[in-house]
KOLPAVO-230629 format. One record per residue (C-alpha): residue in three letters; x, y, z. Coordinates in steps of 0.25 Angstrom, whole numbers, padded with zeros to 4 digits, always signed. Last residue first. Example, Ala and Ser with C-alpha at 12.3 -4.5 7.8 and 13.67 -1.06 7.14 Angstrom:
2
SER+0055-0004+0029;ALA+0049-0018+0031;
This chain:
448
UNK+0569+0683+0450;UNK+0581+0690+0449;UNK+0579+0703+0458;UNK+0570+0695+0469;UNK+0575+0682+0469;UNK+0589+0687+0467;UNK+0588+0695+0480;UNK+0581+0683+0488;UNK+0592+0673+0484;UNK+0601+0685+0486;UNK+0597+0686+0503;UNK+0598+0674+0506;UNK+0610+0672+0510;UNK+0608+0685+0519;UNK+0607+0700+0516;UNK+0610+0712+0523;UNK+0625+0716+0519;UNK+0620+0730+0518;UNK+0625+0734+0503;UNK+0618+0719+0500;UNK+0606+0723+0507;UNK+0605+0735+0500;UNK+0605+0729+0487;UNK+0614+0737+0475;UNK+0627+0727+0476;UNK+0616+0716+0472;UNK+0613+0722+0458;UNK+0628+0724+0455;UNK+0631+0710+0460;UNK+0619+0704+0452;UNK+0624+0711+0440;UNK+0640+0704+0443;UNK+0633+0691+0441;UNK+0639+0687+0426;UNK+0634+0687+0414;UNK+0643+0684+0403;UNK+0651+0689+0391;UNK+0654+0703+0399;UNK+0661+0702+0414;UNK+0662+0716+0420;UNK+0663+0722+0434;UNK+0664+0736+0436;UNK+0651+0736+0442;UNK+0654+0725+0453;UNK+0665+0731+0457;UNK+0660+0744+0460;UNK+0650+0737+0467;UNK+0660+0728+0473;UNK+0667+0743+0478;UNK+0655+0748+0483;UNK+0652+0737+0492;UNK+0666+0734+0496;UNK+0666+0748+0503;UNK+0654+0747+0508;UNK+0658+0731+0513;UNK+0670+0738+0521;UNK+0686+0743+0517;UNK+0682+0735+0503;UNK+0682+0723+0494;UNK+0676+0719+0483;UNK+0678+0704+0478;UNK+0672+0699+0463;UNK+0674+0687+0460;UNK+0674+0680+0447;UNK+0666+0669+0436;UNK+0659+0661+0447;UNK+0650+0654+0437;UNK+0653+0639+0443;UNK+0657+0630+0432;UNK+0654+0624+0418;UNK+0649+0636+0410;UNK+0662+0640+0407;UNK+0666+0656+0409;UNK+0673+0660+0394;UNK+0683+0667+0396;UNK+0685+0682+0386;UNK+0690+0692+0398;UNK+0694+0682+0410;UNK+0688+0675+0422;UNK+0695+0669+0433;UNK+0691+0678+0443;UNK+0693+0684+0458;UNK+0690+0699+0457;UNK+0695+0708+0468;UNK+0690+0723+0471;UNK+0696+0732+0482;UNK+0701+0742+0474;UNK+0698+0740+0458;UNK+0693+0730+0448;UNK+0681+0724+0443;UNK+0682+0713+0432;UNK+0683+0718+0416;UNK+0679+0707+0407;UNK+0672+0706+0395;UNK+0671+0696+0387;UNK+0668+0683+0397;UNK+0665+0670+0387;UNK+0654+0663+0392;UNK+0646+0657+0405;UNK+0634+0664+0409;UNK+0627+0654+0424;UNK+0612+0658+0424;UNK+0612+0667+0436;UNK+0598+0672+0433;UNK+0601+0686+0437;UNK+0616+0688+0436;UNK+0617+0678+0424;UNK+0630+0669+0428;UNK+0643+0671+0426;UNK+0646+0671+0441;UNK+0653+0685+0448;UNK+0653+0679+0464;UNK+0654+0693+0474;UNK+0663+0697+0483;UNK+0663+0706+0495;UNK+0673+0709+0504;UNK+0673+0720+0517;UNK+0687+0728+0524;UNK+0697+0722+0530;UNK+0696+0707+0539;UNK+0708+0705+0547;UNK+0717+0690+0549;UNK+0729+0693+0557;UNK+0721+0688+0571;UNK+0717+0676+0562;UNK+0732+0670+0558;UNK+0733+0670+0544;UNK+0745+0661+0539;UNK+0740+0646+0539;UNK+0751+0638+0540;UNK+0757+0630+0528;UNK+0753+0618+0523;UNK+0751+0620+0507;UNK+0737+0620+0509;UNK+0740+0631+0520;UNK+0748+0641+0510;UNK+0738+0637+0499;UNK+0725+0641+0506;UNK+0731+0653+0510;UNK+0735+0658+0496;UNK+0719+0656+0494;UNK+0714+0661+0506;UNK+0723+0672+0503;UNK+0721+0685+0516;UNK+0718+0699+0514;UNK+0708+0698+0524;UNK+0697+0706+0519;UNK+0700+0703+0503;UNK+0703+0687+0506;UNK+0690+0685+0514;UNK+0683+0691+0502;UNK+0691+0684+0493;UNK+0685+0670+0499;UNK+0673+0669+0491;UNK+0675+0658+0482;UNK+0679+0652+0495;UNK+0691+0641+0498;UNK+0690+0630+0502;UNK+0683+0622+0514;UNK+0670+0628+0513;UNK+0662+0626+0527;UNK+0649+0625+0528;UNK+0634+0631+0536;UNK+0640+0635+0548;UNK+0629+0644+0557;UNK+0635+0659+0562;UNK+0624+0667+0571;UNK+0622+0681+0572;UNK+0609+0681+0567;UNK+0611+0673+0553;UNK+0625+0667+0548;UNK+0626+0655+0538;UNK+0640+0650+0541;UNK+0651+0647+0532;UNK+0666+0641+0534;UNK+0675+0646+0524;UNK+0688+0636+0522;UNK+0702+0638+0520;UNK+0714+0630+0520;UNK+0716+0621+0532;UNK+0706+0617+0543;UNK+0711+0611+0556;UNK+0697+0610+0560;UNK+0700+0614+0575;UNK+0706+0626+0568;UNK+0695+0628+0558;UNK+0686+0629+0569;UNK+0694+0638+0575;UNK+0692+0648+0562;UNK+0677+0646+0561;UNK+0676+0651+0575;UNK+0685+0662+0574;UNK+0677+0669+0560;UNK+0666+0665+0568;UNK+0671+0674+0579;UNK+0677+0684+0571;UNK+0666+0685+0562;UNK+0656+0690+0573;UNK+0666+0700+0580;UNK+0668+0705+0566;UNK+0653+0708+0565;UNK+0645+0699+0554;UNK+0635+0703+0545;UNK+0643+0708+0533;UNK+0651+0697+0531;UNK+0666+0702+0530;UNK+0667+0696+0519;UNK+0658+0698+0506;UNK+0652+0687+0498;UNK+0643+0689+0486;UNK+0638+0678+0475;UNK+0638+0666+0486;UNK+0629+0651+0481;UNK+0619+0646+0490;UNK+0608+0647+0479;UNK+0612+0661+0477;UNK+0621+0668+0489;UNK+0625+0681+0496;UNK+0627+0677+0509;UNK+0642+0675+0508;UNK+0647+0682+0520;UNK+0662+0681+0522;UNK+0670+0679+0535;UNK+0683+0682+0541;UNK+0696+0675+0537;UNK+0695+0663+0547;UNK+0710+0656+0554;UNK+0714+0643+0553;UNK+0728+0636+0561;UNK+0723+0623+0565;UNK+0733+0615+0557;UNK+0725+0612+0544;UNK+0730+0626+0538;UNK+0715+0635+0541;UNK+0709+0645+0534;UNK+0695+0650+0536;UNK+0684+0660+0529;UNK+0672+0662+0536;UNK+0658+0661+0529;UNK+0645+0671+0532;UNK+0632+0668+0525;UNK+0620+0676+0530;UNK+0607+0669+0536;UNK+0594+0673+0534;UNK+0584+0663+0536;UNK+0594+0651+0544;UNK+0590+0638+0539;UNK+0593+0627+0549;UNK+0602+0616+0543;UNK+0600+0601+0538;UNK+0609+0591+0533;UNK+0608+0583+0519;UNK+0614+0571+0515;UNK+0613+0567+0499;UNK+0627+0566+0495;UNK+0630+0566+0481;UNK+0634+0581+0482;UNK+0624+0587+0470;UNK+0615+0577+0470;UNK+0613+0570+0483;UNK+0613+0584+0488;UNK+0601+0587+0480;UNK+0593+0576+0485;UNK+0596+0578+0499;UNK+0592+0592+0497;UNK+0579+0589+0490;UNK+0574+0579+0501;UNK+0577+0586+0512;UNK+0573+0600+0507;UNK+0560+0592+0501;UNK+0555+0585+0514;UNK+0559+0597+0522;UNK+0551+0608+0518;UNK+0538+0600+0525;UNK+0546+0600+0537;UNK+0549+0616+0536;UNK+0557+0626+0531;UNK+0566+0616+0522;UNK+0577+0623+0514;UNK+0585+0614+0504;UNK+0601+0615+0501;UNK+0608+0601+0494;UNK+0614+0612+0484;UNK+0616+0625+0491;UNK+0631+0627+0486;UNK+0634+0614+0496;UNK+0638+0601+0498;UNK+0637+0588+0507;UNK+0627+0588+0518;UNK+0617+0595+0510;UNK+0607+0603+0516;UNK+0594+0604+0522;UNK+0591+0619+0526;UNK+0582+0622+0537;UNK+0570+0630+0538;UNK+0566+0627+0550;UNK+0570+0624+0563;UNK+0581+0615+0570;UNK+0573+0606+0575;UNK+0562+0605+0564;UNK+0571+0605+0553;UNK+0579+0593+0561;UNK+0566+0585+0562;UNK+0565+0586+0547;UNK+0578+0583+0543;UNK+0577+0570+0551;UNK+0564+0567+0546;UNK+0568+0569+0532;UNK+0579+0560+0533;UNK+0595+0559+0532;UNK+0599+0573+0539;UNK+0615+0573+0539;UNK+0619+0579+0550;UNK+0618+0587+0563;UNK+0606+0594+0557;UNK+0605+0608+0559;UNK+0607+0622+0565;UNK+0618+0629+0558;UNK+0631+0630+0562;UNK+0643+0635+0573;UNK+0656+0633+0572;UNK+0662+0625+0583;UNK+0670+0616+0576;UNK+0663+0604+0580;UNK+0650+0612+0574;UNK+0658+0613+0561;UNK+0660+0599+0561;UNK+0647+0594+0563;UNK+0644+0606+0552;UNK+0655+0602+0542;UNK+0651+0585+0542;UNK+0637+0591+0540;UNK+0640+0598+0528;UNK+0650+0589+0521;UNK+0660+0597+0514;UNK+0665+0602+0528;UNK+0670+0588+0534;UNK+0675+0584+0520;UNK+0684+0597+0517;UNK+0689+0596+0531;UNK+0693+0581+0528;UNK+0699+0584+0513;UNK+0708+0594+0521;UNK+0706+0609+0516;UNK+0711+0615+0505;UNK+0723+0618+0494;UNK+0722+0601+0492;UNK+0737+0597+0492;UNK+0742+0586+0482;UNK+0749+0574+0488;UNK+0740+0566+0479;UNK+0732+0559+0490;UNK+0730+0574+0497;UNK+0724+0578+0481;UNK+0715+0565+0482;UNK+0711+0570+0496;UNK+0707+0585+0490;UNK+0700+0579+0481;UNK+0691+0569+0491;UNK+0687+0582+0500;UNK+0682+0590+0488;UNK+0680+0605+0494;UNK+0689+0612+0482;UNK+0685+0602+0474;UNK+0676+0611+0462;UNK+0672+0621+0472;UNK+0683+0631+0476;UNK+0697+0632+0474;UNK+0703+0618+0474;UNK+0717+0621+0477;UNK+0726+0609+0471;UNK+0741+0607+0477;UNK+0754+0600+0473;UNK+0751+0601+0458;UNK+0761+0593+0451;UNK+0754+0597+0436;UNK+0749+0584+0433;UNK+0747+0577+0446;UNK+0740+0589+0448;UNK+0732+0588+0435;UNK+0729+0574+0438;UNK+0724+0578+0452;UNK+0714+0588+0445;UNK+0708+0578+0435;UNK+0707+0567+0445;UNK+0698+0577+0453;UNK+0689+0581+0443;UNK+0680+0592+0448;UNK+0687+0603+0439;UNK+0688+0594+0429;UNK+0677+0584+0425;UNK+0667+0587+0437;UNK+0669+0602+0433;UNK+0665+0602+0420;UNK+0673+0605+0408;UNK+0681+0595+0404;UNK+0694+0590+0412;UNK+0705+0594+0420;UNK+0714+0606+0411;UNK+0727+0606+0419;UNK+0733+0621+0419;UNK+0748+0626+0424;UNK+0753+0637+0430;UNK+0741+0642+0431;UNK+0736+0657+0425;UNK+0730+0651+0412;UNK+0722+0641+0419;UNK+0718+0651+0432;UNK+0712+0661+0420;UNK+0703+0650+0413;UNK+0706+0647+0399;UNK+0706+0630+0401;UNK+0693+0633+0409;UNK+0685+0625+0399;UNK+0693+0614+0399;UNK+0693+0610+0413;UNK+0704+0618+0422;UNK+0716+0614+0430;UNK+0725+0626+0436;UNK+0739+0622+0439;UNK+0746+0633+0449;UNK+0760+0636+0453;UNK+0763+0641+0467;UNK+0770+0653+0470;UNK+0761+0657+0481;UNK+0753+0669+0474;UNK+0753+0660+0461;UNK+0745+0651+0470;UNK+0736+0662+0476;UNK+0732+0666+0461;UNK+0732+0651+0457;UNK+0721+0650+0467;UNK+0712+0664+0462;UNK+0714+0660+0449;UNK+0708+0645+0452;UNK+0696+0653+0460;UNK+0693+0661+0449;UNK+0688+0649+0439;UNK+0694+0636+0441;UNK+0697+0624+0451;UNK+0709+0616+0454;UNK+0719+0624+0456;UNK+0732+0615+0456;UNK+0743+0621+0464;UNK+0756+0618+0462;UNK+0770+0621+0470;UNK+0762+0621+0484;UNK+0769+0627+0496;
């Protein structure tokens, strides 16, 4: 086992690694730019590297910076989190270079699934079915056109490298194309420096539906059931809840198994969610994340397992524990995203927290790093906390999120939690009727 582990990231998700790291007697270091000098996962290390200014690219982004800082502290490990370079292939080689281990995948897994087509070639080798579309990379209009015609419009040009809906444009028709083609290649080149796009058939009313995986690289991997994530703005989750609503058990086993023997052949270690859009009984792959989820305490309250403790074990080369036969889903999860940002215009609200009295009781989990009296930074993701109910069946978890949600307090800034009360009252919400579309459509109407 590791004797120090470097977090490399901030905000909930750091506390929630050096919780899992305390659990197995291993001492943490948590860097941090300046401005998070006071946050919670800083105060509760073992010890604390301050890595640059403020913004990301200079600190958390800055590579040199973090290797210094385990050179520093004679951190044997580093565990990414999410975002930041939890999926940075080139980071997690100059770790392996300084005998310092990478709490994830291998640097080749991470490339073959960071880039989109490399992911869906491979992903269809696996046997895991996808989305209608280009075999490749789609270099001209002509080409792009002619595929939109054989596979059907509308479809979806995308970038090849990627995601969080950036390098996305929908085409319905040839005429559509010219601009979609055009403007998605251009913002790709912008935002991921690589300008190749791929093209994908546009299902209407799809549902997101993801499976959790673990794997130790030997060709042991097992799934944890899935999540529905369909609940989205501007590509981005608010609300996920596991089991996903639609699905029967007999459904989720047997994707839940073919994802899981995929890994296998893969010899994937660490874990990973591998998501499909879902419409009329069928399941099409659209990504794989190779990390770990901001959402995975879901999977964590109806399996009662620790993909974050897990993570460790087999990072640290020892056999994957869970054996799938052993592996029961209890009861129905939600969470949901609390972001300081204006519930209905979504303008980010940093500032100083006042006030704050976060929800309690049986079967309610918060993950936060957040404190009475911080200040929330204007210079990162507005994620603030999460809020997890969970319940012997999605009633059950219904009502007690509600509850939840109410008791909820954080004064000094605005935060989401209205929208949550608001959307806890929608009958297709109670039902579990809606689609990724569905609050795009919802916020269009009520927010407009």
């Amino acid at each position: 086992m590791f004797t120090k582990v470097l977090i490399a990231n901030r905000g909930e998700i750091a506390l929630r690694i050096l919780r899992a790291c305390k659990e197995l007697g291993i001492q943490t270091v948590a860097v941090h730019s300046v401005v998070d000098a006071d946050a919670m996962h800083v105060r509760l290390a073992d010890e604390s590297v301050c890595i640059g200014p403020n913004p990301a690219s200079e600190s958390y982004l800055n590579i040199p910076s973090i290797l210094a800082a385990c050179e520093i502290t004679g951190a044997d490990a580093v565990h990414p989190g999410y975002g930041f370079l939890s999926e940075n292939a080139r980071f997690a080689r100059i770790l392996g270079e300084h005998k310092i281990t990478f709490i994830g995948p291998s640097a080749r897994h991470i490339e073959i699934m960071g880039d989109k087509i490399e992911a869906k070639k491979t992903a269809i080798e696996l046997g895991i079915p996808c989305v209608p579309g280009s075999e490749g990379e789609v270099p001209t209009l002509e080409e792009a056109r002619r595929i939109g015609r054989e596979i059907g419009y509308p479809v979806l040009v995308k970038a090849a490298s990627g995601g969080g809906g950036r390098g996305m444009k929908l085409a319905s028709d040839d005429a559509d194309m010219e601009n979609a083609w055009s403007t998605a290649r251009s913002e790709a080149k912008a935002a991921f420096g690589d300008d190749a796009v791929y093209i994908e058939k546009y299902l209407t009313k799809p549902r997101h539906i993801e499976i959790q995986v673990m794997g130790d690289g030997r060709g042991h991997a097992v799934h944890l059931g899935d999540r529905d994530c369909s609940l989205q703005r501007r590509h981005q989750k608010i609300w996920e809840e596991a089991t996903a609503p639609s699905l029967s058990a007999k459904q989720r086993d047997e994707i839940g198994m073919i994802v899981a023997n995929a890994m296998k052949k893969l010899e994937y270690s660490g874990a990973g969610t591998i998501e499909f859009l879902y419409e009329d009984g069928e399941f099409y792959f659209i990504e794989m994340n190779t990390r770990l989820q901001v959402e995975h305490p879901v999977t964590e309250r109806i399996t009662n397992v620790d993909i974050v403790y897990e993570q460790i074990r087999v990072a640290a080369g020892e056999e994957l524990r869970l054996k799938q036969e052993e592996i029961t889903f209890w009861g129905h999860a939600i969470e949901i995203r609390i972001n300081a940002e204006d519930p209905r215009t979504f303008t980010p609200s940093p500032g100083k927290i006042t006030y704050y009295p976060p929800a309690g009781g049986v079967g309610v989990r918060v993950d936060s790093a957040v404190y009475q009296g911080y200040a929330v930074p204007p210079y990162y993701d507005s994620l603030i906390g999460k809020l997890i109910a969970h319940g012997r069946d999605r009633k059950e978890c219904l009502q007690r999120l509600r509850r939840a949600v109410d008791e909820f307090i954080v004064d000094g800034i605005k935060t989401t939690l209205p929208l949550f009360q608001d959307l806890l009252e929608e009958p297709d919400i109670l039902s579990g009727d809606y689609d990724i579309h569905w609050l795009e459509k919802y916020l269009a109407e009520h927010h407009a």
